[in-house]
C-alpha positions in Angstrom: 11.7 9.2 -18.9 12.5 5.2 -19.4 10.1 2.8 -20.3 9.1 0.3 -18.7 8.0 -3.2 -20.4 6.7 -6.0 -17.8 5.6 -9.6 -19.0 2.3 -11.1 -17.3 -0.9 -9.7 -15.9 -0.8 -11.7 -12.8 -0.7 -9.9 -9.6 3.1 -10.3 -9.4 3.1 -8.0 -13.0 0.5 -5.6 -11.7 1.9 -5.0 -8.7 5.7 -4.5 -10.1 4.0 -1.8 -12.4 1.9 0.1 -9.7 5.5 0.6 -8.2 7.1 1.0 -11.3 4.2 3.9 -12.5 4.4 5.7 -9.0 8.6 6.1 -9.3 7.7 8.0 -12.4 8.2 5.5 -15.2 6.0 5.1 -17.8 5.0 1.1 -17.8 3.4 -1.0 -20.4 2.2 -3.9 -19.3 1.4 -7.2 -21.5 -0.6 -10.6 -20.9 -1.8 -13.5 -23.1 -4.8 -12.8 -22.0 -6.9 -10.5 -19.3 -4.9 -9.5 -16.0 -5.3 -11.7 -13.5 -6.9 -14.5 -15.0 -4.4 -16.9 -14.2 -2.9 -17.9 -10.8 -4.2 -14.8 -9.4 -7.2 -15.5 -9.9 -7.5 -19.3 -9.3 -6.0 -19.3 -5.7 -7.2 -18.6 -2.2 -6.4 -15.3 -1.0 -4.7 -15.8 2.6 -2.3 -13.4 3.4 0.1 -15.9 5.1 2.4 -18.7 4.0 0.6 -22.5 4.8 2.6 -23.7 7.6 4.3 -20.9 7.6 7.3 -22.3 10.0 7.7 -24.8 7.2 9.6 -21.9 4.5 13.0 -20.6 4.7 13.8 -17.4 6.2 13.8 -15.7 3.0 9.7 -16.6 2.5 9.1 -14.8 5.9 11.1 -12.0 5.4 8.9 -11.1 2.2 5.3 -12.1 3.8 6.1 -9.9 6.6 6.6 -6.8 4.7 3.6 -7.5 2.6 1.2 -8.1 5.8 2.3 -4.9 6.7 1.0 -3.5 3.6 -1.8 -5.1 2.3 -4.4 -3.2 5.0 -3.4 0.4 3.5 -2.9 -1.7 -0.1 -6.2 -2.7 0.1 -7.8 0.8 1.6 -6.1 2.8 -1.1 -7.7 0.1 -3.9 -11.2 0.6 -2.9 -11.2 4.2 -2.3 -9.3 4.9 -6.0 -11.5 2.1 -7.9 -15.0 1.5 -6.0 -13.6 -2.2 -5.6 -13.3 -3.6 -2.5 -10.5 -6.2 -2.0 -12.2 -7.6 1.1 -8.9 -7.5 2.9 -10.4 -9.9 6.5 -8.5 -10.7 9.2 -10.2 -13.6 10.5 -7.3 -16.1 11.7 -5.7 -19.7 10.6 -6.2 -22.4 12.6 -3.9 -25.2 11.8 -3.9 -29.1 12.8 0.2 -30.0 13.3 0.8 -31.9 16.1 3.6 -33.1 15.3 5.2 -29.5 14.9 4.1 -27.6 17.8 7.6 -27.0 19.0 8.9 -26.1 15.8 5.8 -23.5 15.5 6.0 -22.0 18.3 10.4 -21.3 18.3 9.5 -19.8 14.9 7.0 -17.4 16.0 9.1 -16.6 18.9 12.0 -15.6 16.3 10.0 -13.9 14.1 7.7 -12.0 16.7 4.4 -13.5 15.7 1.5 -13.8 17.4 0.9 -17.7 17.5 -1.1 -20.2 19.8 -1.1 -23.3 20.9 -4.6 -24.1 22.1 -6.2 -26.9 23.3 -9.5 -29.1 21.8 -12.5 -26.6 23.3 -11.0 -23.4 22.3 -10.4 -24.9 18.2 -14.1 -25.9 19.0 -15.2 -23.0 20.2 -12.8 -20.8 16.9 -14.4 -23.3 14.4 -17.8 -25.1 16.1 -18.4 -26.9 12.6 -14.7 -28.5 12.7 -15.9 -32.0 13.3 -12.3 -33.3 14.9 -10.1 -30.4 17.0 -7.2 -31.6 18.1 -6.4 -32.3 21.1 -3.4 -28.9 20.1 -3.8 -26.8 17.6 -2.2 -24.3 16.5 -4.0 -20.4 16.3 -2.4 -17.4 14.3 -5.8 -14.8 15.4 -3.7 -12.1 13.3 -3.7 -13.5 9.8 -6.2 -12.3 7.4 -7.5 -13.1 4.1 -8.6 -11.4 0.8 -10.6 -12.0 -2.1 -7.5 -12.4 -4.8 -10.4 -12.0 -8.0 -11.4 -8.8 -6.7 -8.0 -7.9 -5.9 -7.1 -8.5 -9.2 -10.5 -6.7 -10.5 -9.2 -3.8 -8.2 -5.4 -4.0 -9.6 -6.5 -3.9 -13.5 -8.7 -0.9 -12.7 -6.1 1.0 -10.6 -3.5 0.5 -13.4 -6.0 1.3 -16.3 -6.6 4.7 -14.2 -3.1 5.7 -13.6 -2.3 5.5 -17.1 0.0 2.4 -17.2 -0.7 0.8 -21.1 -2.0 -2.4 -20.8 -1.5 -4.5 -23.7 -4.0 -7.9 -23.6 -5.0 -10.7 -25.0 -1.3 -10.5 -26.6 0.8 -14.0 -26.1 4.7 -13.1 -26.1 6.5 -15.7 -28.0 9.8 -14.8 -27.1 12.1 -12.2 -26.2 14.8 -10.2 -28.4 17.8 -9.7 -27.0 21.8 -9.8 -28.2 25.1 -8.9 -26.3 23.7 -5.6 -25.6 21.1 -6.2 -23.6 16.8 -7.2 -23.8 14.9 -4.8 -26.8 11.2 -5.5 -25.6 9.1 -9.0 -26.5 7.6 -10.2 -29.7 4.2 -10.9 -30.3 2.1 -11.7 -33.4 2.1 -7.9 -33.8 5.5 -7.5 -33.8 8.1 -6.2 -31.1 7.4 -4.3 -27.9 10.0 -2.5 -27.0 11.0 -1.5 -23.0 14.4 0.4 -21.9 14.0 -2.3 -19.1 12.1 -5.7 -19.4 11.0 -7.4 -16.2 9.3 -10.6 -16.7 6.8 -11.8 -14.7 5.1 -14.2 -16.2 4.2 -16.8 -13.4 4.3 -20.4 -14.4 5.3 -19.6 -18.2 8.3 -17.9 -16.6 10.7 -20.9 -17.3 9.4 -21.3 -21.1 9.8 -17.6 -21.9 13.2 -17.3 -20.6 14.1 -21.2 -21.7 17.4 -20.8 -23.5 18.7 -18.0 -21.2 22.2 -18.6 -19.1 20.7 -19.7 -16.0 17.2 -19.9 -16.9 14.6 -20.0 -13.4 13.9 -23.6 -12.2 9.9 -22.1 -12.6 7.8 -25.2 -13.5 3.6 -25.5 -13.4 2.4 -27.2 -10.2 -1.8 -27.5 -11.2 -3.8 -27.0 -7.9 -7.8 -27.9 -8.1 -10.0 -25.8 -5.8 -13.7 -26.4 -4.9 -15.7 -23.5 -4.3 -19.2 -23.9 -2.6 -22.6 -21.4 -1.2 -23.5 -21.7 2.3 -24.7 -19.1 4.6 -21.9 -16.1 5.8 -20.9 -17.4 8.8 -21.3 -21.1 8.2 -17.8 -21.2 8.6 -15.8 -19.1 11.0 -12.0 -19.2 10.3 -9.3 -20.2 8.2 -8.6 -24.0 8.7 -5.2 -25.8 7.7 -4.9 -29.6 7.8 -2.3 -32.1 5.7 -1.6 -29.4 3.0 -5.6 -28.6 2.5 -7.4 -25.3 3.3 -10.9 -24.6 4.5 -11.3 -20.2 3.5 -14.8 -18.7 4.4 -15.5 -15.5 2.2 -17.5 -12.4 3.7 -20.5 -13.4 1.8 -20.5 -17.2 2.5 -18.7 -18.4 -0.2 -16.6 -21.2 1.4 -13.3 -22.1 -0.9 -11.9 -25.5 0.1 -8.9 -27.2 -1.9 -6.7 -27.5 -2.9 -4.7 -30.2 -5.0 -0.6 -30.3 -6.0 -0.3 -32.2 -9.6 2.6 -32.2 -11.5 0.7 -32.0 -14.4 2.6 -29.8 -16.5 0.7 -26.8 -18.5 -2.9 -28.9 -18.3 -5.3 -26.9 -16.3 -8.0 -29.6 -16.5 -10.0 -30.5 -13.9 -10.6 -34.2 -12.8 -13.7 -35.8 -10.9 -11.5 -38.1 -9.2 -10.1 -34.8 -7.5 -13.4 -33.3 -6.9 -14.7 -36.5 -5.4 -11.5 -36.6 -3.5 -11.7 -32.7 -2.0 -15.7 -33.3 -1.5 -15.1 -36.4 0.6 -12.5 -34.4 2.8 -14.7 -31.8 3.4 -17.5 -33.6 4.6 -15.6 -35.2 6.6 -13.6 -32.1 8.6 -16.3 -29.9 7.9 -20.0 -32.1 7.8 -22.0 -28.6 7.5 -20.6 -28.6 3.9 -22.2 -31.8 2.9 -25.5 -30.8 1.7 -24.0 -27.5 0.6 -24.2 -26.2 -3.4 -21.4 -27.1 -5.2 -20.9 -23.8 -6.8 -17.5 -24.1 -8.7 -14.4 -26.3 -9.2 -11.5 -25.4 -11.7 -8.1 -25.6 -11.6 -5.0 -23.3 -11.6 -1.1 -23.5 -12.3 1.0 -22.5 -9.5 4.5 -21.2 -10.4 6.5 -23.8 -8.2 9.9 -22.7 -7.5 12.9 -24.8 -5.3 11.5 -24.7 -1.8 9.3 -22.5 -2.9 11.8 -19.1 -3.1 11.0 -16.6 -5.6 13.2 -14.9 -8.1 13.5 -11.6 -8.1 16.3 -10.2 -9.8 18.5 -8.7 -12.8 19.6 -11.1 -15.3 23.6 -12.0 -14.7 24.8 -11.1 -18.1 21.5 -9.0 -19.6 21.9 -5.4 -17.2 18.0 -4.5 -18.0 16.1 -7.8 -18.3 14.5 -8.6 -15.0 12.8 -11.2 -13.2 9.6 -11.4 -10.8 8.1 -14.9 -10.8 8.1 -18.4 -8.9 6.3 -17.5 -5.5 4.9 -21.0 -6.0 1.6 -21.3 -3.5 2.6 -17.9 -1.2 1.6 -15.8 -4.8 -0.7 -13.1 -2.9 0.7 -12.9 0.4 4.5 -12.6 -1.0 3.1 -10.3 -3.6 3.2 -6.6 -2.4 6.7 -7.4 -1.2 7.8 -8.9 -4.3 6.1 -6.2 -6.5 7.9 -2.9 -4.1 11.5 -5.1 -4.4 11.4 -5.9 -8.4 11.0 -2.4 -8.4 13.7 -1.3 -6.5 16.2 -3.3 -8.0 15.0 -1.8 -11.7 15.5 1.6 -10.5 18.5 1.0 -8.5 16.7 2.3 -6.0 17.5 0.9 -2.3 15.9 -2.2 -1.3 13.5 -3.2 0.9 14.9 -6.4 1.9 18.3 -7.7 1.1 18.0 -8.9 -2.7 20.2 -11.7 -2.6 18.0 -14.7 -1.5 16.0 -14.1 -4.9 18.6 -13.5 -7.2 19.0 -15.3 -11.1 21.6 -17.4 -9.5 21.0 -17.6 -6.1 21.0 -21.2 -4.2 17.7 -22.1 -3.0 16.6 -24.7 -0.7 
């Protein structure tokens, strides 16, 4: 029986070892720290791209497949851990006037159920939206989740089916020669894998820096306000000029969220919480006088135009790659996770591979 080795606790890692464990492997999984604690944790949950007519074919073909899936995902989750992803399906609005056309002839391509509707239904979707459009846009069938409990939910699925997790361990590089990848090196000296899939989010680039064709995987820092009102303050998911209004189950409203080049800085600013605050009060005046609960930061793993690689190293025939879904992390990530699987196994694939690959063109 091989082993497995995958880099990074995100949920791209965890979900490339679920599949990985259920083939029959046996998987150890590493991260610097706890699962999930980076990206994963620190972005917004909705199971569709932003804009999604905005992303190349490739980005649609892997959301699709994992909208399919993240309803049983998410069922099987709660009834093998207790924790409850909070998989909702509680529609995007989006404000686009400008692209209306362009919406609609891609959701006629790709057989989804899009809207355009006019200022009283978008009032009557979202009554605290303070200026509907005259059009908006309506996708009633995309849902949300609540990614920290679906990592929460990942971490304890793994931990019960066996797969050794290895935390709190930062890789500093990998050992490999003409022969192929041995494992990574830590403080504690090597980990070994028969086959090494890295998927180590933004630090993808840096771990693999040195490489033939190392991933153009770069940290993009997004800032993310998170505030307490009562459930049902706020109705539905609400897309305007690249920021995103999410209302949780328990009325926890999420509203951000920046994109910094900022490099590996997580730090949070107050020009950029004054910024978000201002917009928010001003879409959404309900939120004004509402508790400011949290505001942090996260690093995206931005990627050219945003298209993932997933894919066996050119030269190195069992080092593998999983990493750059850039801001489309959860709802490209049961998808992503099945198909770096397949390609490790050599198993068929469930999409065609080569948009993704080490050297494909992107963009």
């Amino acid at each position: 029986m091989q082993r497995i080795l995958v880099i990074g606790g995100g949920i791209m890692g965890m979900l490339t070892a679920r599949e990985l464990h259920a083939a029959g492997c046996l998987v150890t999984l590493i991260d610097r720290q706890q699962p999930g604690r980076e990206s994963t944790w620190a972005g917004g949950g909705i199971v569709s791209p932003l804009f999604p007519w905005r992303y190349l074919d490739s980005i649609t073909a892997l959301a699709t497949w994992s909208q399919a899936a993240y309803p049983d995902l998410c069922e099987s989750l709660l009834a093998d851990t207790g924790i409850d992803p909070e998989f909702t399906r509680n529609g995007m609005l989006m404000v686009a006037p400008d692209e209306i056309d362009t919406a609609v002839a891609w959701a006629e391509k790709h057989e989804r159920h899009l809207e355009v509707i006019d200022r009283e239904t978008f009032q009557t979707l979202e009554p605290q939206a303070a200026h509907p459009p005259a059009r908006g846009l309506w996708m009633p069938e995309v849902a949300q989740l609540r990614n920290p409990r679906l990592a929460k939910a990942l971490k304890a699925d793994l931990h019960r089916r066996g797969v050794e997790l290895v935390t709190d361990t930062p890789v500093t590089g990998l050992r490999c020669d003409t022969q192929g990848c041995q494992g990574a090196e830590t403080a504690q000296g090597l980990i070994k894998g028969d086959q090494v899939v890295v998927c180590a989010g933004s630090w993808t680039g840096e771990l693999l820096k040195g490489f033939s064709s190392t991933p153009d995987i770069r940290p993009v820092r997004g800032q993310m306000l998170l505030y307490k009102t009562d459930p049902g303050t706020i109705s539905r998911i609400t897309l305007e000029d690249q920021r995103y209004i999410i209302p949780r189950r328990d009325g926890h409203v999420l509203f951000g969220s920046s994109m910094e080049e900022a490099g590996f800085d997580k730090s949070t600013s107050t020009e950029m919480r004054e910024e978000l605050h201002a917009l928010v009060c001003e879409r959404f005046p309900v939120m004004c006088d509402k508790p400011l609960v949290k505001h942090w930061a996260g690093l995206r793993p931005g990627s050219p135009a945003g298209v993932p690689y997933i894919g066996r190293h050119p030269q190195l025939e069992n080092l593998f790659v999983n990493a750059g879904q850039f801001r489309n992390g959860v709802v490209l990530g049961a998808a992503s996770g099945r198909l770096a699987a397949d390609l490790v196994l050599g198993r068929q694939p469930i999409l065609d591979p080569k948009p993704y690959g080490w050297t494909a063109a992107r963009g």
